[in-house]
C-alpha positions as CSV (number, residue, x, y, z in Angstrom):
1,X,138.2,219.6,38.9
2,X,141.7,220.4,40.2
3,X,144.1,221.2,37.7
4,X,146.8,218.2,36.9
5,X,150.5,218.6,36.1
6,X,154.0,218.4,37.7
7,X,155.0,219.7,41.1
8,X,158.9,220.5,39.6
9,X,156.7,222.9,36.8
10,X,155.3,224.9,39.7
11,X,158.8,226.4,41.2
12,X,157.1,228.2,43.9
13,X,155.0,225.6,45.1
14,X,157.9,223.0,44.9
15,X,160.1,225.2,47.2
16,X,156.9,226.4,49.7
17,X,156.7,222.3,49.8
18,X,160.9,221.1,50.4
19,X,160.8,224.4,52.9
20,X,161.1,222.4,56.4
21,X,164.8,221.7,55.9
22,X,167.3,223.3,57.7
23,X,169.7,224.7,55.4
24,X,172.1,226.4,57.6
25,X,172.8,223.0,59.6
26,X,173.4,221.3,56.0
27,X,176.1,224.5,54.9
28,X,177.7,223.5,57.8
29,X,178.1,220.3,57.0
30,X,179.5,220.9,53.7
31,X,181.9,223.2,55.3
32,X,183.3,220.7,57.6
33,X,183.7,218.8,54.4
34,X,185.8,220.8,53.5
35,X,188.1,221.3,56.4
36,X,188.3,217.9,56.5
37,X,189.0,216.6,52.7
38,X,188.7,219.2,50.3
39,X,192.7,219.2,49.2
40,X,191.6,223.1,47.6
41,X,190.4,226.4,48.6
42,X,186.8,226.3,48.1
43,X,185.0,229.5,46.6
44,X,183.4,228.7,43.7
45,X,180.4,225.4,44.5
46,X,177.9,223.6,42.3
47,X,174.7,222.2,42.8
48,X,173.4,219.7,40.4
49,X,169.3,219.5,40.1
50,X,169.5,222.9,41.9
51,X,165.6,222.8,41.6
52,X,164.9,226.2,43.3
53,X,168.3,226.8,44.6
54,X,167.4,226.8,48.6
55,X,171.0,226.8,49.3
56,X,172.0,229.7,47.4
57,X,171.8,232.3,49.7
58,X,173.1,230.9,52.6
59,X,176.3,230.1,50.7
60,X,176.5,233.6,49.4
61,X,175.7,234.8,52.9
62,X,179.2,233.0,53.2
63,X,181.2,233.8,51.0
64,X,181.1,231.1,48.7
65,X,179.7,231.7,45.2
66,X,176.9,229.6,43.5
67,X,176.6,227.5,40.8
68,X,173.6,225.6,39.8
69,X,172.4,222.8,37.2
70,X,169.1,221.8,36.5
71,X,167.3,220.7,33.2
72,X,163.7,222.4,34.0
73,X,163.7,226.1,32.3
74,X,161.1,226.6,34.6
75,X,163.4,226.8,38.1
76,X,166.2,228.1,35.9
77,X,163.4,231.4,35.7
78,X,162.4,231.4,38.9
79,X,165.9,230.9,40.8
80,X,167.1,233.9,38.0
81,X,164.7,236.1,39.6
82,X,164.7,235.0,43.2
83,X,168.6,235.9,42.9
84,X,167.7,239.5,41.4
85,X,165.7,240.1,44.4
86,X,168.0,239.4,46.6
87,X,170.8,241.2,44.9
88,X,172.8,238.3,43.6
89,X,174.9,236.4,40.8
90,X,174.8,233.6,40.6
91,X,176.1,231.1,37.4
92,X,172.6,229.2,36.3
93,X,172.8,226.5,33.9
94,X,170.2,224.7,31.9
95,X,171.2,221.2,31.4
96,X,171.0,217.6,31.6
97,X,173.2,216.2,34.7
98,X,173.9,213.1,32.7
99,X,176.0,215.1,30.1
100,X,177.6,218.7,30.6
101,X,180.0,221.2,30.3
102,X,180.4,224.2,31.7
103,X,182.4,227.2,30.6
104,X,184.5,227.4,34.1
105,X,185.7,225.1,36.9
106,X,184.3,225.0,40.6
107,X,185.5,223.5,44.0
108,X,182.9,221.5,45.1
109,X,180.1,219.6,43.7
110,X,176.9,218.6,45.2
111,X,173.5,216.6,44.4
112,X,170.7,216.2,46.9
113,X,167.8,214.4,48.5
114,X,168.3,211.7,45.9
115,X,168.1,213.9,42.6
116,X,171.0,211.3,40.6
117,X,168.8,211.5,38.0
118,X,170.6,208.6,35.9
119,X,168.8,205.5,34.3
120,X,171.9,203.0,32.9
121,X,175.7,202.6,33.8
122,X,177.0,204.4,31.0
123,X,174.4,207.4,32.0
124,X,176.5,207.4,35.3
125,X,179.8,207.2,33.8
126,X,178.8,210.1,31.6
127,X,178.0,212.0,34.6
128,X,181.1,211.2,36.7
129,X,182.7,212.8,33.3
130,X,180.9,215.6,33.2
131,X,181.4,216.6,37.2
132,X,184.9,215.6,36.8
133,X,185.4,217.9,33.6
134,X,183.8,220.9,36.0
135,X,185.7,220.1,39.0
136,X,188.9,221.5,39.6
137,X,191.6,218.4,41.1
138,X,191.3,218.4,44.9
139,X,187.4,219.1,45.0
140,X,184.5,216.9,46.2
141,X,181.8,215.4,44.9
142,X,179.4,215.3,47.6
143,X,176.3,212.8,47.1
144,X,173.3,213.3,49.7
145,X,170.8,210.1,49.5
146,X,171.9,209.0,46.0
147,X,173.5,205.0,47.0
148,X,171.0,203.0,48.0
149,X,172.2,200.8,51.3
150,X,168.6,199.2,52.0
151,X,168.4,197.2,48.9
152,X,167.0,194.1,50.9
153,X,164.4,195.6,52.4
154,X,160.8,196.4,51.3
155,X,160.7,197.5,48.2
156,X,158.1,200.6,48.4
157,X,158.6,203.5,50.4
158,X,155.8,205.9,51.0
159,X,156.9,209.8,52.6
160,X,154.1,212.2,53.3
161,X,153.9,215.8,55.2
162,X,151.9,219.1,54.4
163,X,153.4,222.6,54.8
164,X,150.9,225.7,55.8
165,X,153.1,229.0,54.5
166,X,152.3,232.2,53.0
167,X,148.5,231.7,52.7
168,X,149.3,228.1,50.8
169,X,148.7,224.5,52.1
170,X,150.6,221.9,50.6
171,X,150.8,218.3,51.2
172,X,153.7,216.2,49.5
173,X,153.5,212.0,48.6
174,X,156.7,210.8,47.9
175,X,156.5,207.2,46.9
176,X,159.5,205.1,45.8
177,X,158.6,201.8,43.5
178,X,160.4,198.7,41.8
179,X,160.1,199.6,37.9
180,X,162.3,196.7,36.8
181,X,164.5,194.6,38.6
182,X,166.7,193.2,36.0
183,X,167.8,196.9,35.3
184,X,167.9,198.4,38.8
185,X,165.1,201.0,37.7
186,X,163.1,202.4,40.7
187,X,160.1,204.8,40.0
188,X,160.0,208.1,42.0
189,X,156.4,209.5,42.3
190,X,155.7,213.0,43.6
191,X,152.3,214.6,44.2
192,X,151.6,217.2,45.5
193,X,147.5,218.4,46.9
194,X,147.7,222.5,46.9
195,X,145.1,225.1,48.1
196,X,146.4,228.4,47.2
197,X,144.0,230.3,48.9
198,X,140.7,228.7,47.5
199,X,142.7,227.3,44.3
200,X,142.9,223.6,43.9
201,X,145.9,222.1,41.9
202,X,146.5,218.2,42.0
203,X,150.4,218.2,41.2
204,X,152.0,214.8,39.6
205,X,155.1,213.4,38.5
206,X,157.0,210.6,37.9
207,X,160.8,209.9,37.3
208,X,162.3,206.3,36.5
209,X,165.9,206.6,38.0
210,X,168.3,203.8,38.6
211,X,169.0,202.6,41.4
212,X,172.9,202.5,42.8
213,X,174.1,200.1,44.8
214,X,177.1,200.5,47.3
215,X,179.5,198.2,45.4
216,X,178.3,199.2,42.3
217,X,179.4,202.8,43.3
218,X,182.5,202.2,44.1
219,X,183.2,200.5,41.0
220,X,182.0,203.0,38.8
221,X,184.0,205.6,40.7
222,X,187.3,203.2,40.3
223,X,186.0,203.2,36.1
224,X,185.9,206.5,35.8
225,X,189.7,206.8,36.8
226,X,188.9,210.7,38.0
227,X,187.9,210.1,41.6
228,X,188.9,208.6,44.6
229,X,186.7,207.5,46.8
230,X,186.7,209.2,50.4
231,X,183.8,207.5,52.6
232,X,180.0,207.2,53.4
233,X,178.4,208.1,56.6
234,X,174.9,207.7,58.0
235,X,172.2,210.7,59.4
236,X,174.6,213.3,57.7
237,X,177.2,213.1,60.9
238,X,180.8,212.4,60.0
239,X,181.4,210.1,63.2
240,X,178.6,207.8,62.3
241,X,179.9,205.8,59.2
242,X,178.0,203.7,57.2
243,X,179.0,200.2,58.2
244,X,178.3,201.1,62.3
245,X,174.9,201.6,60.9
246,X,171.9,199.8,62.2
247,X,168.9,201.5,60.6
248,X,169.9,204.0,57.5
249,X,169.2,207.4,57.7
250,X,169.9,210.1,54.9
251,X,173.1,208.5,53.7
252,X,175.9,210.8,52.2
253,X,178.5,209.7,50.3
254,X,181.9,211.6,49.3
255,X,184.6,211.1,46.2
256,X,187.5,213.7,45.6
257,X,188.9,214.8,42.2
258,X,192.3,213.4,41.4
């Protein structure tokens, strides 16, 4: 029998699997960000759920240095070693997103593929604290995939690819499922079928997150009296804004520290 456990306890699996994404093309787009409504300098960036960090060295390749958040010790370890080897610093915190602090102040904040890890409105009030308390007035919150804009339509999603890379086949499930209406509570399932070369692991896991709506969003931001919100935009392209939108796409979502 395969052996059973969580894909996010098995770093290196977990980044063989995400490792189709072009990170360059999404550093750029943070950078254009920040030409266009970052009110500070920005040298110093954080990545909330930082997982295994795959933005980490193209920022440093940049200039920029790294930050990262994430409550698993397990990608804490590997992302600490992963930065030895390739000669780097970077600040690595274990912690949970909902509540922080950190011991210094960055420019930019970011969260992605959906990893707002939050299951109740005061959970997401807490967490607009804590960013705000670690980001410096002038800096954005960047949000990839975190508001949900297809609330009306069905209410199961189902994502599946497989990944052949350094003698390891993967193949990834994401499901999406209504947990509880009443509460806005979707369930986030991730499996995971590896063959390490002649070693079978079924990988599992399940997260109960809630879900946030537009309005809802803005609202909270407007509570939380540290941001202001700057926009949403569709297919991660700043000239095709979320209400042009016919079909959504990888929404992003930005707020700015006051």
């Amino acid at each position: 029998m395969p052996e059973s456990t969580g894909l996010y306890d098995h770093p290196r699996y977990y980044d063989l699997g995400f490792s189709f994404r072009d990170i360059a093309a999404e550093v750029d787009l943070f950078e254009d960000a920040f030409r266009r409504f970052s009110r500070i300098p920005v040298r110093r960036v954080l990545e909330l759920s930082c997982g295994v960090a795959p933005h980490m060295k193209e920022l440093a390749r940049r200039g920029y240095e790294y930050a990262g958040l994430d409550i698993n010790p397990n990608m804490i370890a590997y992302v600490t070693d992963r930065a030895e080897t390739l000669g780097l610093r970077p600040r690595l915190e274990l912690g949970d997103m909902r509540d922080f602090s950190l011991p210094y102040e960055v420019d930019f904040v970011f969260i992605m593929c959906g990893s707002l890890y939050v299951q109740s409105t005061p959970d997401m009030l807490r967490h607009l604290d804590s960013v705000a308390r670690a980001l410096k007035p002038g800096g954005l919150y960047f949000l990839d995939w975190c508001i949900n804009f297809e609330w009306c339509t069905a209410p199961r999603t189902d994502q599946t690819w497989t990944i052949e890379k350094e003698g390891v086949k993967i193949s990834v499930q994401f499901n999406l499922e209504v947990a509880d209406r009443a509460e806005q509570l979707a369930r986030h399932i991730l499996t995971a079928q590896v063959d390490d070369g002649g070693k079978k692991l079924a990988l599992e896991s399940t997260d109960i997150v809630r879900v946030i709506l537009p309005q809802e969003f803005l609202l909270l931001v407007e509570k939380s009296q540290a941001f202001e919100f700057i926009g949403w935009w569709n297919n991660w392209d700043f000239t095709k804004p979320i209400e042009q939108a016919e079909r959504i796409d990888r929404p992003i979502a930005i707020i700015r520290r006051m």
